[in-house]
C-alpha positions as CSV (number, residue, x, y, z in Angstrom):
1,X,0.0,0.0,0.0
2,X,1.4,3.8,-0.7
3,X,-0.1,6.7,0.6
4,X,1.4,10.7,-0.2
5,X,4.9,8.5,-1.3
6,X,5.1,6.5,1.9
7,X,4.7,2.5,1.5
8,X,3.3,0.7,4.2
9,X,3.1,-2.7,4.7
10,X,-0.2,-4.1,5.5
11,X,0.8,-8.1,5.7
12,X,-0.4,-7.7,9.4
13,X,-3.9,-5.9,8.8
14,X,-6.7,-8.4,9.9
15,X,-9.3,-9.7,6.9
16,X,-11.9,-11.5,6.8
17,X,-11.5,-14.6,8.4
18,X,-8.6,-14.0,10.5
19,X,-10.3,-13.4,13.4
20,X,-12.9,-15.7,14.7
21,X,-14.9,-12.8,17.2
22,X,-14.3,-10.1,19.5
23,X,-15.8,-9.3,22.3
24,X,-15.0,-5.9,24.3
25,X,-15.9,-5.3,28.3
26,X,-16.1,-1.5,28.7
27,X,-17.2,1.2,30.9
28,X,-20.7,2.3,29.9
29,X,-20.0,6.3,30.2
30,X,-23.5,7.0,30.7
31,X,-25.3,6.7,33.8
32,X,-28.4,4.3,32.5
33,X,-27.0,1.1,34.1
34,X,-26.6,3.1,37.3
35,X,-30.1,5.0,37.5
36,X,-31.7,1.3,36.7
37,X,-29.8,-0.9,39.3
38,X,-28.2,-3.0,36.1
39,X,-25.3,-4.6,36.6
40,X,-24.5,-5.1,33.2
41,X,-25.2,-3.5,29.6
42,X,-25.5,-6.0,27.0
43,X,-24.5,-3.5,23.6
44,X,-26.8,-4.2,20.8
45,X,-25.0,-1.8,18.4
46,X,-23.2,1.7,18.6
47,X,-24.7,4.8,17.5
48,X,-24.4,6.4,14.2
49,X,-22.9,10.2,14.7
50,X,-23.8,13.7,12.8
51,X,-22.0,16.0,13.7
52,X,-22.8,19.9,11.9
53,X,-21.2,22.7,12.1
54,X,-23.9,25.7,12.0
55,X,-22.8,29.8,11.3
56,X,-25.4,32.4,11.7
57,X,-24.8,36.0,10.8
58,X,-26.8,38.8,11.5
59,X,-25.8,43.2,12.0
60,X,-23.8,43.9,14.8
61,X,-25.1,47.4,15.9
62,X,-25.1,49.1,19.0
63,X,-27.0,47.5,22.0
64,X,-28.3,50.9,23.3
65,X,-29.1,52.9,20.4
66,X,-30.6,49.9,18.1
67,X,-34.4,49.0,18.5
68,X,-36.0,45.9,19.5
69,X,-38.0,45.5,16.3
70,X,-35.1,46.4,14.1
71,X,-32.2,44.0,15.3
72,X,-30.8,40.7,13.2
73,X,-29.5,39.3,16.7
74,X,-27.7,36.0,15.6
75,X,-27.1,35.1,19.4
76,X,-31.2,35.0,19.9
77,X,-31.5,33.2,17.0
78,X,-28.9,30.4,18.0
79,X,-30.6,31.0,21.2
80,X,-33.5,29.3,19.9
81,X,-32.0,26.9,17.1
82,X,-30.3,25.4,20.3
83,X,-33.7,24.7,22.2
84,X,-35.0,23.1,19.6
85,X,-32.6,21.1,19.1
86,X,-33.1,19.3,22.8
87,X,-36.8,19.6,22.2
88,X,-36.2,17.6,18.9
89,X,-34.3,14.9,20.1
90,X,-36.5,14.4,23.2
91,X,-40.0,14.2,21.6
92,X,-38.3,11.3,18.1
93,X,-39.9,8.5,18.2
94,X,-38.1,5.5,19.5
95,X,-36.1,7.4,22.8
96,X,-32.6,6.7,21.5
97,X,-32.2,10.4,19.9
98,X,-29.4,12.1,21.6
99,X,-28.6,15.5,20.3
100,X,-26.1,18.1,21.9
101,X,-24.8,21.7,21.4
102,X,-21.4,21.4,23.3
103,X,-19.6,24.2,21.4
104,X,-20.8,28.2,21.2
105,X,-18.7,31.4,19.8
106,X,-20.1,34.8,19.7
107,X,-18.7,37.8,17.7
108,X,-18.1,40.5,18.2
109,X,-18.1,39.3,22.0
110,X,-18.7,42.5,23.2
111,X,-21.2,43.6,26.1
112,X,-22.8,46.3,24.2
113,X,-22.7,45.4,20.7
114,X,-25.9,43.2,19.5
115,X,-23.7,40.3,18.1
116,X,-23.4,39.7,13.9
117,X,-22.0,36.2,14.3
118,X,-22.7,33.2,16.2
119,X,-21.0,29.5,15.3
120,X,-22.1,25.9,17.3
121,X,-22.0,22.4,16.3
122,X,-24.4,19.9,16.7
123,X,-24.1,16.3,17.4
124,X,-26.6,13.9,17.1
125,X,-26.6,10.1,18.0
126,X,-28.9,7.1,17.0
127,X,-28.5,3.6,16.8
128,X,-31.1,3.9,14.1
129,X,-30.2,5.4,10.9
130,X,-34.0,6.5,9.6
131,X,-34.0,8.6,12.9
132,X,-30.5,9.5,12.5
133,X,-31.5,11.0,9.4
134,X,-34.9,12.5,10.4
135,X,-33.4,14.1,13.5
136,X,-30.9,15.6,11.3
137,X,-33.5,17.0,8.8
138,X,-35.7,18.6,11.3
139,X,-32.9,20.4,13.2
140,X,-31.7,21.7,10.0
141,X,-35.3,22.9,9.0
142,X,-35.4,24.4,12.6
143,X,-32.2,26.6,11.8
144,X,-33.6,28.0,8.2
145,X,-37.3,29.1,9.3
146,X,-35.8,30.3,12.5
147,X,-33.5,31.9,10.5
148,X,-35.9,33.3,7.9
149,X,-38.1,34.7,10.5
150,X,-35.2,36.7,12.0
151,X,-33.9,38.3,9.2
152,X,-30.3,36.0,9.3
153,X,-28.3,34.3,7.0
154,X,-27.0,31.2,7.9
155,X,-24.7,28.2,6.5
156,X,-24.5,24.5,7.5
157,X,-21.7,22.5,7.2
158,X,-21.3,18.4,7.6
159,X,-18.2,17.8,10.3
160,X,-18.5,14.2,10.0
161,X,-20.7,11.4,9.6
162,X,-20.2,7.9,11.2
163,X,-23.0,5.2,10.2
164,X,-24.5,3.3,13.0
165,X,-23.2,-0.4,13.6
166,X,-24.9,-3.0,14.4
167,X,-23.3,-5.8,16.7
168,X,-23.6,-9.5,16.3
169,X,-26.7,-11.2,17.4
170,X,-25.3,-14.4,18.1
171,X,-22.4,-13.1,20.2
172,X,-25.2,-10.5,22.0
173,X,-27.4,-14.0,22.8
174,X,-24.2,-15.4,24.1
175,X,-23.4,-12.4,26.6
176,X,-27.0,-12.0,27.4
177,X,-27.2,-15.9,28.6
178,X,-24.2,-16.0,30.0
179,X,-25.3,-12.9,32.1
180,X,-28.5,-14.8,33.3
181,X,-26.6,-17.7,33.9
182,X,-24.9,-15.6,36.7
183,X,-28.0,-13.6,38.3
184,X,-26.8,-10.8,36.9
185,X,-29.2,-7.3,36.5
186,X,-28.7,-6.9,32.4
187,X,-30.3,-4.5,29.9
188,X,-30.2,-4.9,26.5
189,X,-29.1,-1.3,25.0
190,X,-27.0,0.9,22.6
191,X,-23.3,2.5,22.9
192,X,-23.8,6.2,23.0
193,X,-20.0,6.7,22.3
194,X,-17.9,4.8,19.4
195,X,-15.3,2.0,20.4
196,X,-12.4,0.0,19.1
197,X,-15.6,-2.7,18.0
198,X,-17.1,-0.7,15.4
199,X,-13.9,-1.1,13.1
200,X,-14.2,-5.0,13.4
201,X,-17.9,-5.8,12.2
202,X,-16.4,-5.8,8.4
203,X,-14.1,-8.8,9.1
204,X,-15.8,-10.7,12.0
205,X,-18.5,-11.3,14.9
206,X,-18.3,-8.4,17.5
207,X,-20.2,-7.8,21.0
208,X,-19.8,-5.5,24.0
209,X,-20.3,-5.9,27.7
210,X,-21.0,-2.6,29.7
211,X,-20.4,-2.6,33.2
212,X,-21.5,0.7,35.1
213,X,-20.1,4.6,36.0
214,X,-20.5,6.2,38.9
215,X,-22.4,9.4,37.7
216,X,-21.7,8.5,34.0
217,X,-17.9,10.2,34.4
218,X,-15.5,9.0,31.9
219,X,-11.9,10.4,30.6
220,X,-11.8,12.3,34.2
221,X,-10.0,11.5,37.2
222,X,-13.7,11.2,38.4
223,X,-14.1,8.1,36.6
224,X,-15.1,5.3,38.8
225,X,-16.5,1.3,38.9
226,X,-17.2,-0.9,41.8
227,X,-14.7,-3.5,42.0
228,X,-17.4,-5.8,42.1
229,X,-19.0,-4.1,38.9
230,X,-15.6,-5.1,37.3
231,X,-15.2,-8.6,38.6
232,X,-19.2,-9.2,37.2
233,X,-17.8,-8.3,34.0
234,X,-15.0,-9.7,33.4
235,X,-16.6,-13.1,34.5
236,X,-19.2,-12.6,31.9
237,X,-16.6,-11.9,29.6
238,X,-14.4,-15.1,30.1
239,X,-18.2,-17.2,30.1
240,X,-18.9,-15.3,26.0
241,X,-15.5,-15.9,25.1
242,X,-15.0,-19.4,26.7
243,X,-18.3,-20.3,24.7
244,X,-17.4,-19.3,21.6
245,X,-14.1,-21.0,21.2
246,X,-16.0,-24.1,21.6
């Protein structure tokens, strides 16, 4: 293989067939375990991510001397874009929507200038990719009558887009069994957050075991699991794995 003038040897890159499964015993990084007394998340697939990046531009004019009636605020119409956007993913059918503003910048930044530009993203999250998709369309019709209504001109822009992937069946019966077989509180349910597993679906049989976070903290120094939690999953883990080489 060359890439940009630099050859790379791929003899060790996995294919199909190389690898007979894989099975991957994570931290959920979500609180839903916790909040239902699971002890275990049996992963049925991880979510699909669209991630936009939105840029609305308006007249920065003075914040004293420019009327209410006549302003193009592009902070009060991100204001409301971003709203809508947790009203949107709340209230799609199915309850797996997650959609999140987690970045905001204002220009000109200034107390008493009305601000001319505002920039956010938007990431939404669905293990399904018709509600992926419809999620997607209503937040972006969201942004042009809001914008329309408000006098403000506006651009959207794709950041990325990672497809939803479904897990194996057989090795989610296996993990599901084997945490039955052991008493274990289980709950069949989606990966919010992408993993090492969804590269490996293309070239084998993949599953995930989710044991619980205190408070859903992850990547912190926060970050915390009962030992007991742990020991749970790693027994459940040897149980899939022990089964499947068989």
């Amino acid at each position: 293989m060359e890439l940009s003038g630099l050859k790379i040897d791929d003899s060790g890159v996995l294919k199909a067939g190389d690898v007979k499964a894989m099975v991957e015993l994570h931290i959920e990084q979500s609180v839903v375990l916790e909040s239902g007394g699971f002890q275990i998340g049996v992963v049925e697939g991880i979510n699909g991510i669209k991630q936009l990046q939105v840029s609305l531009r308006g007249v920065a004019n003075h914040a004293g001397a420019t009327p209410m009636g006549l302003r193009h605020d592009a902070l009060q119409g991100a204001a409301r874009i971003i709203s809508a956007v947790e009203e949107i993913a709340a209230h799609e059918p199915g309850g797996h929507t997650v959609a999140t503003v987690g970045f905001v910048h204002c220009e000109p930044g200034q107390a008493n200038v009305i601000p001319g530009k505002v920039e956010f993203t938007v990431d939404i999250r669905d293990l399904d990719p018709k509600r992926l998709d419809e999620a997607v369309k209503r937040i972006s019709e969201e942004i042009r009558k809001t914008c329309k209504d408000r006098g403000l001109a506006f651009e959207i822009a794709q950041r990325s887009d990672t497809p939803p992937v479904a897990l194996s069946k057989n090795i989610v019966t296996l993990i599901e069994e084997a945490a039955a077989t052991r008493k274990a509180r289980y709950l069949r349910m989606p990966s919010g957050a992408l993993h090492d597993s969804s590269i490996l679906p293309e070239i084998t049989e993949v599953g995930m075991i989710f044991v619980p976070s205190k408070e859903g903290r992850s990547h912190c120094p926060e970050e915390f699991t009962e030992i007991e939690d742990l020991a749970t999953g790693a027994e459940i883990l040897l149980d899939s794995v022990s089964k499947l080489a068989q």
